[in-house]
N, C-alpha and C positions, 0 to 999 in steps of 0.2 A: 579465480584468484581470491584469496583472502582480505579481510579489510587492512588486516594486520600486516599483510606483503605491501599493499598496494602504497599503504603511509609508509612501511620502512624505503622504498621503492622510491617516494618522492624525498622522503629526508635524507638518504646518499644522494640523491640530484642535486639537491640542496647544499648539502654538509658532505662534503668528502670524509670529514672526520663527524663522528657522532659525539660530542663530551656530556658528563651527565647535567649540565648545569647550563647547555644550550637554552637559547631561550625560545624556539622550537618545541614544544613539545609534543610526544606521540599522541596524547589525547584530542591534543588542536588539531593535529594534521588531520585522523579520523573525524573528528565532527566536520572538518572544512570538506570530506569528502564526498560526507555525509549529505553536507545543506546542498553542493554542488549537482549532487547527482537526483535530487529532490527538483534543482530548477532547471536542471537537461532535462529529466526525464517530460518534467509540466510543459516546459517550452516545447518540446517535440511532438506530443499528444494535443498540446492547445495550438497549437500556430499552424501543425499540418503542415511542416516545409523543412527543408534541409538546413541544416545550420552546420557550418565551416565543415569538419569531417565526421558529424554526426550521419549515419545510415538513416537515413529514411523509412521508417515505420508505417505510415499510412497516415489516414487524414485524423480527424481528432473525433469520429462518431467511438473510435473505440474496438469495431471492431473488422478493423483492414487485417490484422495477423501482426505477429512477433509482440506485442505487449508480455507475452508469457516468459521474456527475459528478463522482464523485470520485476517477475513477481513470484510470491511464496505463498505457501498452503496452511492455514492454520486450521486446526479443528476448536468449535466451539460446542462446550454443552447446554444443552437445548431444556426447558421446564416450560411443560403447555401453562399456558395461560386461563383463565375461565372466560368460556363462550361469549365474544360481546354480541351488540346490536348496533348498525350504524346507520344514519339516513334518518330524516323524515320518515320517512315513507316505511323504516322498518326495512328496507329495499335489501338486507341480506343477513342474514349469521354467519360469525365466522369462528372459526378454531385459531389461535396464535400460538406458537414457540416463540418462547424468546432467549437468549444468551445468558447463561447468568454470569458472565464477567462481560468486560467495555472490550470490543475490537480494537486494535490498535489504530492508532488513525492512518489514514488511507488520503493518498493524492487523488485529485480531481482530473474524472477523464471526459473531456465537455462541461456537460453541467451535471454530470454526476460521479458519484463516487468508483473512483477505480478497479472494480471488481470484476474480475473475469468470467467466475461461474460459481455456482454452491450446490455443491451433491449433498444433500440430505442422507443421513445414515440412519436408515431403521430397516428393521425383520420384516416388515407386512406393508410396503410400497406397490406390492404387483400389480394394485386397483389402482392406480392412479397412473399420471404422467409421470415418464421416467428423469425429464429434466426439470428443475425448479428455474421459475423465469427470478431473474430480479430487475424489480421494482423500485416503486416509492410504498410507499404507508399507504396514502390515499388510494392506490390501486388493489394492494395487497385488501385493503377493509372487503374488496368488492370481488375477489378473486373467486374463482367458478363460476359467475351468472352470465358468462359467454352460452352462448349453442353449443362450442364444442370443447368447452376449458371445465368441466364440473369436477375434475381432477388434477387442476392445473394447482400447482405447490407456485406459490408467489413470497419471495425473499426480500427484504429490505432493511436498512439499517435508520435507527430512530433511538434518540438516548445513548450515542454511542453503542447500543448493542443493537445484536443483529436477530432479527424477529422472520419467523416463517410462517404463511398466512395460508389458508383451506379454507374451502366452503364447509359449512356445519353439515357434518352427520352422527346418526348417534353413534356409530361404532366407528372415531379418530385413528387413524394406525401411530401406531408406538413409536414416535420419533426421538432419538436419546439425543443426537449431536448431528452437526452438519461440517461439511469442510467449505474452508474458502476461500480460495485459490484468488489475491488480488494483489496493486502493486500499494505497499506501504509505505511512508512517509520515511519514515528511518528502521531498515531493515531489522539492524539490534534489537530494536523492541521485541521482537518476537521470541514466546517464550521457549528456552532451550537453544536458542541462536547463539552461536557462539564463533567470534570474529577472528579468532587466531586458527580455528576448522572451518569453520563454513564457508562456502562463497557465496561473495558480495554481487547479489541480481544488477550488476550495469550493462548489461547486453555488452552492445560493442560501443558505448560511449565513455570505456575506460579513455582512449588516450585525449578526448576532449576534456575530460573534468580533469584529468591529471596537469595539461596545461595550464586550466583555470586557477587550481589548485594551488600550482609552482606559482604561478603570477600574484597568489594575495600574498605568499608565504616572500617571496621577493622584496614584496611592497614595503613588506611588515619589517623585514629585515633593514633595508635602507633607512625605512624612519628613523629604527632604530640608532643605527650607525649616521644616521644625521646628528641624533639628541647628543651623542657621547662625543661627537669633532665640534659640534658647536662652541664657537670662540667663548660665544658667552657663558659658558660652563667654567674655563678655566678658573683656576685657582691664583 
């Protein structure tokens, strides 16, 4: 479902009649849907527990299965970086890509960023490991000085962008962009997204945030219609 259905969906629950000068509006219902489904989705990944007729996901390491309904694939283009050194000790060289635009921001799964997976897109990969792990920064500086990781592609995100880490060799394979599939903070962000075609990633925790939803839209209504029967208003 659309984000665009889901607000018309709650504004007839709402309003049997829709008039243009409600004071409801379509862009409020969508952001309220918006924040709502930002603190189901955290609450359910962070607490690890069922909540009222939320489905059950798994615990909050991240990765028990189903988090992939609530997430989308963005592709980022990639610009190596020049070779650092880090450590005392000199202790490794490394190769970086980095993003050259900001990832969108991204919910927290434990204590890290919600990211599911990042397939690296280049022509001359077949030397190396076929999956990129992700990481932190600090891990990525140090990626290949394992026994058996000297090809191990190490991803993380630092400066709002998203950076790909290799052990230094002189001949680096061509890496242009990468994909990456994670759950984002407010799904519209994403470029191309578009709310009256696209579906909106709530797994199955549409009819919990639609009550959440109805209940502030409710609230907001009664104030309302409190302020305007208030004696003390009269004329």
């Amino acid at each position: 479902m659309t984000l665009t259905k889901m607000a018309y969906e709650i504004w007839e629950i709402i309003r049997k009649n829709i008039v243009d000068d409600d004071e409801i509006d379509i862009r409020l219902i969508k952001q309220l849907i918006i924040d709502q489904r930002e603190l189901s989705i955290s609450n359910t990944i962070n607490k690890g527990n069922s909540q009222g007729n939320i489905t059950q996901y798994g615990t909050a390491s991240g990765y028990d299965g189903g988090w992939e309904n609530f997430a989308q694939t963005i592709t980022l283009v990639l610009a190596q970086e020049t070779p650092v050194t880090s450590g005392s000790d000199c202790y490794t060289n490394g190769i970086f890509w980095v993003s050259t635009t900001d990832i969108p921001s991204l919910l927290v799964m434990g204590r890290r960023p919600a990211v599911l997976r990042v397939i690296v897109n280049s022509p001359d990969l077949y030397a190396y490991k076929p999956t990129t792990l992700f990481a932190s920064y600090d891990r990525a500086l140090y990626a290949g000085n394992g026994r058996f990781n000297s090809g191990q592609l190490v991803s993380f995100i630092k400066n709002d962008k998203l950076g790909i880490g290799l052990k230094f060799t002189a001949t680096p394979p061509t890496i242009t962009s990468a994909s990456v599939e994670a759950i984002f903070r407010d799904p519209t962000e994403i470029s191309g997204y578009d709310d009256t075609t696209d579906e909106f990633p709530v797994g199955k925790l549409w009819p919990y945030i639609r009550a959440e939803v109805e209940a502030v839209l409710r609230r907001k209504i009664g104030s309302t219609e409190d302020i305007i029967n208030n004696a003390d208003n009269d004329q």
